[in-house]
N, CA, C and O of each residue as an XYZ file, in Angstrom:
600
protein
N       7.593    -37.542    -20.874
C       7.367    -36.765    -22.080
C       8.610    -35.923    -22.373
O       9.760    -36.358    -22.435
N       8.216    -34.644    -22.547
C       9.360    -33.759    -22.932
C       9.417    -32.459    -21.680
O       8.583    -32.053    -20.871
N      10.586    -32.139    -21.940
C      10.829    -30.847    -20.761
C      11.079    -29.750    -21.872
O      11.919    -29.971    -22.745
N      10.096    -28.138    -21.841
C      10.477    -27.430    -22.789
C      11.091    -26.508    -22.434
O      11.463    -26.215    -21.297
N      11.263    -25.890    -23.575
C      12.086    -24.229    -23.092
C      11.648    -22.956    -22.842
O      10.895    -22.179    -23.428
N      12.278    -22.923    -21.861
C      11.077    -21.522    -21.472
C      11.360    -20.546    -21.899
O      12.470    -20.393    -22.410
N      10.279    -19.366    -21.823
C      10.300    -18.043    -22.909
C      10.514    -17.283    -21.523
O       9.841    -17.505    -20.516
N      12.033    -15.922    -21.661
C      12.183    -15.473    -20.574
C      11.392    -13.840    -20.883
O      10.686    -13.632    -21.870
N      11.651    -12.956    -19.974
C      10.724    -11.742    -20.035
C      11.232    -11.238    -21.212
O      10.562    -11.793    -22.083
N      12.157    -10.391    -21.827
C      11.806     -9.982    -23.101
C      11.620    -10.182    -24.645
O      11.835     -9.491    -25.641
N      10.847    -12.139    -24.263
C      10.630    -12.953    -25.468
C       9.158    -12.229    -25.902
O       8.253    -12.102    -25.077
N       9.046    -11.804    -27.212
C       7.691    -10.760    -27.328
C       6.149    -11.724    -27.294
O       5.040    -11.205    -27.164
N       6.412    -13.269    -27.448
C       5.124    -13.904    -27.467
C       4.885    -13.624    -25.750
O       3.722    -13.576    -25.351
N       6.004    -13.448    -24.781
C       4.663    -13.489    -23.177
C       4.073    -12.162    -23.383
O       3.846    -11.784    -22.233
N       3.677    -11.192    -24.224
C       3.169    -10.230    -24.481
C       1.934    -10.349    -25.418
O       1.418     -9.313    -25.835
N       1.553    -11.280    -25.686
C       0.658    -11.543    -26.766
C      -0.589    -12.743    -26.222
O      -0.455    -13.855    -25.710
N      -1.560    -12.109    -26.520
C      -2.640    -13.021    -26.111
C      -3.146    -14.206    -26.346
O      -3.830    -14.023    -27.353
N      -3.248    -15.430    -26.012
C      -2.857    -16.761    -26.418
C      -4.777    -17.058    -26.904
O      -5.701    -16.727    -26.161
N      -4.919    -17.567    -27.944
C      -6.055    -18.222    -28.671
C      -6.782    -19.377    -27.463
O      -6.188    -19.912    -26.527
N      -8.278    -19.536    -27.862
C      -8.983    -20.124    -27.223
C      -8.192    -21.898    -28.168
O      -7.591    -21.990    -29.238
N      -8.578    -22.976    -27.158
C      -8.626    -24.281    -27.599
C      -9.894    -24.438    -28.022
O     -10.950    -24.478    -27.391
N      -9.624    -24.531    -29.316
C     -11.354    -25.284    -29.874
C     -11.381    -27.059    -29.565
O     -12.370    -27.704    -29.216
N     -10.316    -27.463    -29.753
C     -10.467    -28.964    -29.590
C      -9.331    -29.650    -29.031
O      -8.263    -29.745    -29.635
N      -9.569    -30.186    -27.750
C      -8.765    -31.063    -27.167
C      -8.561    -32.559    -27.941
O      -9.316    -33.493    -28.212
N      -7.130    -32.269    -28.147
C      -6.737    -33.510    -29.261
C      -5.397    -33.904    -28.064
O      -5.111    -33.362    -26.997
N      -4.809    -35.009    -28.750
C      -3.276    -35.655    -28.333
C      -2.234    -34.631    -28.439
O      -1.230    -34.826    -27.754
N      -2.287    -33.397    -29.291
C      -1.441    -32.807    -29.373
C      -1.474    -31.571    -27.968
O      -0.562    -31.069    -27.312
N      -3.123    -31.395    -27.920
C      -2.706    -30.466    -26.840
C      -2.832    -31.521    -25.121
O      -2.820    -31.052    -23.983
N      -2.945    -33.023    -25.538
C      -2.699    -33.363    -23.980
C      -1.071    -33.575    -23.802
O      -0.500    -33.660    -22.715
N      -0.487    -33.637    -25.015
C       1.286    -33.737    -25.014
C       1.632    -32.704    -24.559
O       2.450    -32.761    -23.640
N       1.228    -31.582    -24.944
C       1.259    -30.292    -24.052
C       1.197    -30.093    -23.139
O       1.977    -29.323    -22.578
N       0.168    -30.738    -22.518
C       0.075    -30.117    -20.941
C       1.019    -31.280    -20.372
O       1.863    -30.808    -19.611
N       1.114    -32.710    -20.532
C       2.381    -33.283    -19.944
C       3.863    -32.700    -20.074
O       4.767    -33.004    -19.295
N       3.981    -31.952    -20.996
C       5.299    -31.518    -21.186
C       5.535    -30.280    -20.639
O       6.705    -29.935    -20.472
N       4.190    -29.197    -20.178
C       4.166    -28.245    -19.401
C       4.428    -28.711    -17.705
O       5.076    -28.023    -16.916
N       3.894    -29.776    -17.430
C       3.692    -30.731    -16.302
C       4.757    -30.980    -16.015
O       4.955    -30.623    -14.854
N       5.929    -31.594    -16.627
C       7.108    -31.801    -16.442
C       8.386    -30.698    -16.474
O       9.350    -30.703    -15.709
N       8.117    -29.738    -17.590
C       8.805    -28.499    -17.216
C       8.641    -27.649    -16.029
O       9.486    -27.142    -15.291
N       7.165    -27.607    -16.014
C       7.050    -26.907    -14.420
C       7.607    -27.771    -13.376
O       8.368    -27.084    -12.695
N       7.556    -29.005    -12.946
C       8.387    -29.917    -12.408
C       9.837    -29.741    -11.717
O      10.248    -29.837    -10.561
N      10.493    -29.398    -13.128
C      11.508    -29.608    -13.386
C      12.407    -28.144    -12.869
O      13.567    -27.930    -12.517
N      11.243    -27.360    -13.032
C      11.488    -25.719    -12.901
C      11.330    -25.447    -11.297
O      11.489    -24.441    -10.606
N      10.946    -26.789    -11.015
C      10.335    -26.176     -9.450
C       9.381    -25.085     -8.969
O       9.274    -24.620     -7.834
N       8.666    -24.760    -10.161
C       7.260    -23.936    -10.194
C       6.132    -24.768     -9.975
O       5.952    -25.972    -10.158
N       5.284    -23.691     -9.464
C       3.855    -23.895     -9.020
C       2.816    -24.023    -10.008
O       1.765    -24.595     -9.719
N       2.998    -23.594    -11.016
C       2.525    -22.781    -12.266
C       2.911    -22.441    -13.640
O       3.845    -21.668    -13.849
N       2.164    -23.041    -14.685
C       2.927    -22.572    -15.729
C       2.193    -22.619    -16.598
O       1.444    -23.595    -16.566
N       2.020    -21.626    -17.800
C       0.942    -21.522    -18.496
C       1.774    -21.118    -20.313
O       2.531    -20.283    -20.809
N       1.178    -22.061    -20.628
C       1.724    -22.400    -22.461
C       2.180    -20.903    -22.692
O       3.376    -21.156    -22.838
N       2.124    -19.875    -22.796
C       3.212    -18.788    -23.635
C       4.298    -18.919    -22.906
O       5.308    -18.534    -23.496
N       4.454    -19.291    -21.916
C       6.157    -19.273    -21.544
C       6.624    -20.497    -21.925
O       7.632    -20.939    -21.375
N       6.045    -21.141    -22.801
C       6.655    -22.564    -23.601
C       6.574    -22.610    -24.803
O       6.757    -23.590    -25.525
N       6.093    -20.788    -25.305
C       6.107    -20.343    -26.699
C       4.484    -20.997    -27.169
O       4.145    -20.619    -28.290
N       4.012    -21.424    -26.834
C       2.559    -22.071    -26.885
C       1.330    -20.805    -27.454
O       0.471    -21.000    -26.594
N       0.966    -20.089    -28.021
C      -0.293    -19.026    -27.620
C      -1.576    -19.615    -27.729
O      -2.429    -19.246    -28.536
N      -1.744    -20.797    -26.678
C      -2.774    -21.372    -26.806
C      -3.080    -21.285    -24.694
O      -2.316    -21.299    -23.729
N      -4.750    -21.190    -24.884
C      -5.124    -21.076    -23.239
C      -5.273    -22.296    -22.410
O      -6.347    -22.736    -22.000
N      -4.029    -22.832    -22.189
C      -3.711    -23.575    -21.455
C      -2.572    -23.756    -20.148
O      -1.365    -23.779    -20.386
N      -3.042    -23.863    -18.949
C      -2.419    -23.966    -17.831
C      -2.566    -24.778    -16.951
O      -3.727    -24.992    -16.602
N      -1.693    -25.368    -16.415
C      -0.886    -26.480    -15.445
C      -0.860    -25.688    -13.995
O      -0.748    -24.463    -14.032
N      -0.949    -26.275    -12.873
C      -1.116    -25.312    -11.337
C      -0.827    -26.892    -10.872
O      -1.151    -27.923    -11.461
N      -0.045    -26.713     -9.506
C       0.290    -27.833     -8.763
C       0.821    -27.019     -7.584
O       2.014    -26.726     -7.512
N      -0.076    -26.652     -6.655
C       0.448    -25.733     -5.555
C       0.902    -26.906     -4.007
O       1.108    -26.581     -2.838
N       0.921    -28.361     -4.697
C       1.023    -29.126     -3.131
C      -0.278    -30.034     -3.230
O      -0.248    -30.950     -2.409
N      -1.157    -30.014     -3.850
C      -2.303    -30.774     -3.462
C      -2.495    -32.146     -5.154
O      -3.166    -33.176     -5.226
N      -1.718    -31.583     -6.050
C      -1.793    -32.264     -7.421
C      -1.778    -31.707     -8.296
O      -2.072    -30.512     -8.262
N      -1.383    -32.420     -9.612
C      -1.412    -31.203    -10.991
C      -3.090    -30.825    -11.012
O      -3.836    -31.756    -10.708
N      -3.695    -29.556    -11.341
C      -4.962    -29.471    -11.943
C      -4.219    -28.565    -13.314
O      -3.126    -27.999    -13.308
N      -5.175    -28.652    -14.395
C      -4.961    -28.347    -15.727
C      -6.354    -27.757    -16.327
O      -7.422    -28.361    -16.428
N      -6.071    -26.472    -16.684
C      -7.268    -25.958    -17.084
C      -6.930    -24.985    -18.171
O      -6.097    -24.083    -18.087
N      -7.904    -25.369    -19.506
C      -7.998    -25.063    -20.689
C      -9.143    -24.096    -20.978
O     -10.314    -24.376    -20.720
N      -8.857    -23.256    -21.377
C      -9.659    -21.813    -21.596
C     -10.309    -21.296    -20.580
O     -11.459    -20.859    -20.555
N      -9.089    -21.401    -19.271
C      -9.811    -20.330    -18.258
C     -10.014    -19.135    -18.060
O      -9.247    -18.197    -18.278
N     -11.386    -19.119    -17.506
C     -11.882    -17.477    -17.293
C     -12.213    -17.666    -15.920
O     -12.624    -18.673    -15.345
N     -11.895    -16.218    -15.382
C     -12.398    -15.637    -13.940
C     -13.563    -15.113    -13.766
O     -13.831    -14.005    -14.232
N     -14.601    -15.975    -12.932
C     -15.858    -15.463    -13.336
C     -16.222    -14.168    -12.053
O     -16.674    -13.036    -12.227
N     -15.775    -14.944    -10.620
C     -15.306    -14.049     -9.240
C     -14.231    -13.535     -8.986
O     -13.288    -14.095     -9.544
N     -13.905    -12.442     -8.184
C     -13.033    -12.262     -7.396
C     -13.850    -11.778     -6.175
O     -14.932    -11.203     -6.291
N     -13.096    -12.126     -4.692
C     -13.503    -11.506     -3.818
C     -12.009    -11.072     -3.133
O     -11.035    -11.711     -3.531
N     -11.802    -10.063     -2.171
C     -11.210     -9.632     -0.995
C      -9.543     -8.970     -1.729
O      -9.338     -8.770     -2.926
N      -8.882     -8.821     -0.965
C      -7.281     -8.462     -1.299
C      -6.021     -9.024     -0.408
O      -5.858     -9.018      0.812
N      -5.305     -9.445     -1.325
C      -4.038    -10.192     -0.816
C      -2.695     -9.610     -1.017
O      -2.404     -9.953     -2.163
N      -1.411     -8.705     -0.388
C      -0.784     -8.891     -0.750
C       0.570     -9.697     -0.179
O       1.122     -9.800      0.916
N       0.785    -10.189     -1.472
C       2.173    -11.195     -1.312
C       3.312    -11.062     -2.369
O       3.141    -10.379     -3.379
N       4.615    -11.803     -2.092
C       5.725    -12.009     -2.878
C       5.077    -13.067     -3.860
O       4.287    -13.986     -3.641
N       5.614    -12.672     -4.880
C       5.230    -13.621     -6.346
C       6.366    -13.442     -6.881
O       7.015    -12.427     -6.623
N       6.901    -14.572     -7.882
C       8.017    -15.082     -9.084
C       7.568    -15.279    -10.322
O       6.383    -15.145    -10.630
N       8.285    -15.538    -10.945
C       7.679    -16.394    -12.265
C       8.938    -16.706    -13.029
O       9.818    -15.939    -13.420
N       8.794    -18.313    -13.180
C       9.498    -18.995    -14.211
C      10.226    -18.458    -15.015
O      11.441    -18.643    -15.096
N       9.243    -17.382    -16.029
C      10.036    -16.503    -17.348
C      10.670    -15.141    -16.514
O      11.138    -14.119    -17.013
N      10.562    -15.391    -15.491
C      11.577    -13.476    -14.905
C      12.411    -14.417    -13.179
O      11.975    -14.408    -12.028
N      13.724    -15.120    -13.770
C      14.436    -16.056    -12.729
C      14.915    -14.774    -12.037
O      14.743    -13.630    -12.456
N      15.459    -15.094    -11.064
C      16.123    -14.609    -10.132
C      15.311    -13.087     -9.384
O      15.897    -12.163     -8.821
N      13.584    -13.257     -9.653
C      12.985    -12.068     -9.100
C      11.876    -11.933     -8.458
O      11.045    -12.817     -8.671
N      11.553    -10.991     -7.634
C      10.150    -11.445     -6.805
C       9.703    -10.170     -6.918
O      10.379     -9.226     -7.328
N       8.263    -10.117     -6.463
C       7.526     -8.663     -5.880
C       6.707     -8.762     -5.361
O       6.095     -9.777     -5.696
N       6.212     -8.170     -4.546
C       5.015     -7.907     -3.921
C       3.594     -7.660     -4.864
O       3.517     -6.562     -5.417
N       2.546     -8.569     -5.056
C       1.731     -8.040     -6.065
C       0.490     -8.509     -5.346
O       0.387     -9.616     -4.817
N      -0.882     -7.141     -5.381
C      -1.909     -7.561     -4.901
C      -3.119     -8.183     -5.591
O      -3.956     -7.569     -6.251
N      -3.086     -9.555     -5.330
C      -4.212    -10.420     -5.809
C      -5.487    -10.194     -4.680
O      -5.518     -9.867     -3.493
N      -6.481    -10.535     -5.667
C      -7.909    -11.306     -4.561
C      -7.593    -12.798     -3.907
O      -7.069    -13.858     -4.249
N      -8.104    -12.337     -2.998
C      -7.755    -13.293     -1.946
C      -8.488    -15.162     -1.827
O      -8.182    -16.267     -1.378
N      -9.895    -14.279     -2.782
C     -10.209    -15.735     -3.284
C     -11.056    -15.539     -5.076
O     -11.617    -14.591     -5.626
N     -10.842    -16.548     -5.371
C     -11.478    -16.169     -7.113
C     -12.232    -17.886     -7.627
O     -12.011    -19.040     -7.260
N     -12.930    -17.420     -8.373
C     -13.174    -18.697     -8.955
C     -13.979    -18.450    -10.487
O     -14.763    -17.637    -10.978
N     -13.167    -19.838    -10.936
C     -12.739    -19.710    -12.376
C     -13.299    -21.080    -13.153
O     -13.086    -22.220    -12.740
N     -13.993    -20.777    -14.259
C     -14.832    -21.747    -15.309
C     -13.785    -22.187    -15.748
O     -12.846    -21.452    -15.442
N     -13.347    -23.500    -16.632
C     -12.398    -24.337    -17.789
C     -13.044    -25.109    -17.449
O     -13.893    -25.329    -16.585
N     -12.116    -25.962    -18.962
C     -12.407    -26.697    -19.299
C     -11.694    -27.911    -18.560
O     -10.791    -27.419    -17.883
N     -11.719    -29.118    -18.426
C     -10.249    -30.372    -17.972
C     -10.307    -31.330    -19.563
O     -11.060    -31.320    -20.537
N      -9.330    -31.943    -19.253
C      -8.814    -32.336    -20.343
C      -9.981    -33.666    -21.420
O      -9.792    -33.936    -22.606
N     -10.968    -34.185    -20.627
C     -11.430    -34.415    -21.346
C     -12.898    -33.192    -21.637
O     -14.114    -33.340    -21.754
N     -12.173    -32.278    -21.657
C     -13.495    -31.395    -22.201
C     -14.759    -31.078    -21.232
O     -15.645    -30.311    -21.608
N     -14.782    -31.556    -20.274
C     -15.850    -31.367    -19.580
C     -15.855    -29.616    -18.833
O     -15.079    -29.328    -17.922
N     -16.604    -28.863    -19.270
C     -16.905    -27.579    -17.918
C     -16.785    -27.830    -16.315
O     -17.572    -28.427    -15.581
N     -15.519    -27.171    -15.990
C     -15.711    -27.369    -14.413
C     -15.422    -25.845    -14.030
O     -15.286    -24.934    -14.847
N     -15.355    -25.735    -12.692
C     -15.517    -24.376    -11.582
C     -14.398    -24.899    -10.877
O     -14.206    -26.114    -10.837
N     -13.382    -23.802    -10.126
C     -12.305    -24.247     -9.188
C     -12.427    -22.625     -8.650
O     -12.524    -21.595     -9.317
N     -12.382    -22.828     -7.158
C     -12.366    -21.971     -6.130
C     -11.215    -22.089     -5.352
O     -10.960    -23.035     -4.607
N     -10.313    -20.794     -5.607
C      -9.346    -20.720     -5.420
C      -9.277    -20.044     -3.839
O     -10.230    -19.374     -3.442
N      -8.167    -20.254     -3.039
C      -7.837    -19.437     -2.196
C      -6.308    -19.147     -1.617
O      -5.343    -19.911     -1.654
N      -6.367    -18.150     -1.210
C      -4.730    -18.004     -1.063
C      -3.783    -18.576     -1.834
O      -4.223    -18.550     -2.984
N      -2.562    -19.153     -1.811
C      -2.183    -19.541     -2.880
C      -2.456    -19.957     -4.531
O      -1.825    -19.837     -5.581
N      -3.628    -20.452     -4.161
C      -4.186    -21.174     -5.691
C      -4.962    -19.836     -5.892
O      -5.364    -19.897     -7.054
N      -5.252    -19.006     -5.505
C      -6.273    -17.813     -6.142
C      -4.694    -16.973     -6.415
O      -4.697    -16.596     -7.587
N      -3.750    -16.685     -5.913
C      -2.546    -16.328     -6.802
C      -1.997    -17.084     -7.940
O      -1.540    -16.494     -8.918
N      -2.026    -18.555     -7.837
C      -1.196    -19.078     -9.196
C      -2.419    -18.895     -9.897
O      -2.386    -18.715    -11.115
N      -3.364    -18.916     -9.350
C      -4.643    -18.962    -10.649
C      -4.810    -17.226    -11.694
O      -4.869    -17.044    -12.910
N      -4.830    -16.511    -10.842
C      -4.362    -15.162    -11.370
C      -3.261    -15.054    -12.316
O      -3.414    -14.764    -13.503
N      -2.029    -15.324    -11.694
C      -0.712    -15.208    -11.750
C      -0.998    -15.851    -13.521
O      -1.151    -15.198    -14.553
N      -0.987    -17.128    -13.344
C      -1.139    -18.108    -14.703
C      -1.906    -17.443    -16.084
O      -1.449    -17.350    -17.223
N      -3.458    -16.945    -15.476
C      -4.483    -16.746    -16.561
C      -4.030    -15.377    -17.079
O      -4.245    -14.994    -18.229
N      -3.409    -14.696    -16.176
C      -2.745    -12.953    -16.514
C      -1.619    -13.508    -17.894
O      -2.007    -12.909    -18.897
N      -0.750    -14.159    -18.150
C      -0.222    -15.113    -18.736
C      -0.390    -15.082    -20.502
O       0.136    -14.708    -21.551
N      -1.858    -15.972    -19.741
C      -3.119    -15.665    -21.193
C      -3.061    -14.693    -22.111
O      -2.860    -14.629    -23.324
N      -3.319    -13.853    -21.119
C      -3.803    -12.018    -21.980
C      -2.188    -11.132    -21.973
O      -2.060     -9.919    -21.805
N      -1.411    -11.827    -22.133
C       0.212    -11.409    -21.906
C       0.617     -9.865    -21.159
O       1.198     -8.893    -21.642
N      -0.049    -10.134    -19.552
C       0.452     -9.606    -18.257
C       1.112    -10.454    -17.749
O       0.984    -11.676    -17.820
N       2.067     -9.663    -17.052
C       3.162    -10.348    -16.207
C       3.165    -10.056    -15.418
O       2.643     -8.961    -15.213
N       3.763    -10.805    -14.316
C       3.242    -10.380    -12.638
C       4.107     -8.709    -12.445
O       3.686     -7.921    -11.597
N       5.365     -8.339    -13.376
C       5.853     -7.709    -13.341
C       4.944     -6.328    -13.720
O       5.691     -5.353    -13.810
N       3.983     -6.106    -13.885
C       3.046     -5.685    -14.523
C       2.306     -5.068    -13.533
O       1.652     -4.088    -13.890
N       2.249     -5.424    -12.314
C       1.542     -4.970    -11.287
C       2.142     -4.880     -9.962
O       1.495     -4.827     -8.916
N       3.249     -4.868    -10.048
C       4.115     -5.346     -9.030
C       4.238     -3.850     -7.804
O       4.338     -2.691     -8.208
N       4.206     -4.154     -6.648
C       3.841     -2.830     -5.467
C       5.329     -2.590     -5.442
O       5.716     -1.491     -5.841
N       6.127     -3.384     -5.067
C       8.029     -3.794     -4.811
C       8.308     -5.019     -5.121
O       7.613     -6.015     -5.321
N       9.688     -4.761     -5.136
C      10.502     -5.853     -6.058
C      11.328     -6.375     -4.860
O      11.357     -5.856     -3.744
N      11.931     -7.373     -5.219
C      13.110     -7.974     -4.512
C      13.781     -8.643     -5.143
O      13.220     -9.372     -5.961
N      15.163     -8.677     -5.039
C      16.353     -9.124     -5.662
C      16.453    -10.549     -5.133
O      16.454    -10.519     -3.903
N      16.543    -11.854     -5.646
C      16.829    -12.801     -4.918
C      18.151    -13.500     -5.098
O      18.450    -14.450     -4.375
């Protein structure tokens, strides 16, 4: 497909809250392949349509186990506390310490529309956070305990 361009931190759409998908069409599965391949390409875990200028609720996660893709996710749990170093795509060269729940689980949609549940833990309950914060235009920078220069 296509590899896009990413929106870095003081592009004002990662600040802006991205619209629900009413209808999964070709245009938004070109999307998530082209999010699929930018994250790829980016060597991210994670990547969620406003940092591809997108304000639509859609996100791509591939922590090691496969792409999963989930369209108008919401967090229905959180349980426990995690903290760890986190990055992000749109803020290169930076990390911080930010405390997530340690496990969460979250309603979307998959691409052919069907309602599913994904129970996140450790890693995937961070990109899953990390991503849907995204959504509602928070940035990991946003909550961050310490920083690190990389």
């Amino acid at each position: 497909m296509a590899i896009r361009q990413l929106r870095y931190e003081n592009d004002p759409i990662l600040r802006k809250k991205s619209r629900e998908v009413e209808i999964i069409d070709d245009r938004i599965k070109v999307l998530v392949q082209d999010m699929l391949d930018t994250m790829y390409k980016e060597e991210g875990v994670g990547l969620a349509a406003p940092q591809v200028g997108i304000l639509k609720k859609v996100v791509v996660i591939d922590v090691g186990d496969g792409p999963i893709t989930l369209i108008n996710p919401e967090i229905l749990q959180k349980e426990g506390e995690n903290i760890d170093l986190e990055g992000c795509l749109s803020i290169p060269g930076k990390s911080g310490k930010v405390c997530r729940p340690e496990k969460v689980k979250v309603e979307y949609l998959d691409l052919e529309g069907n309602k599913n549940t994904i129970i996140g833990t450790d890693i995937l309950s961070r990109a899953l956070c990390h991503e849907i914060d995204h959504l509602n235009g928070i940035l990991y920078i946003d909550k961050v305990i310490s920083t690190e220069e990389e």
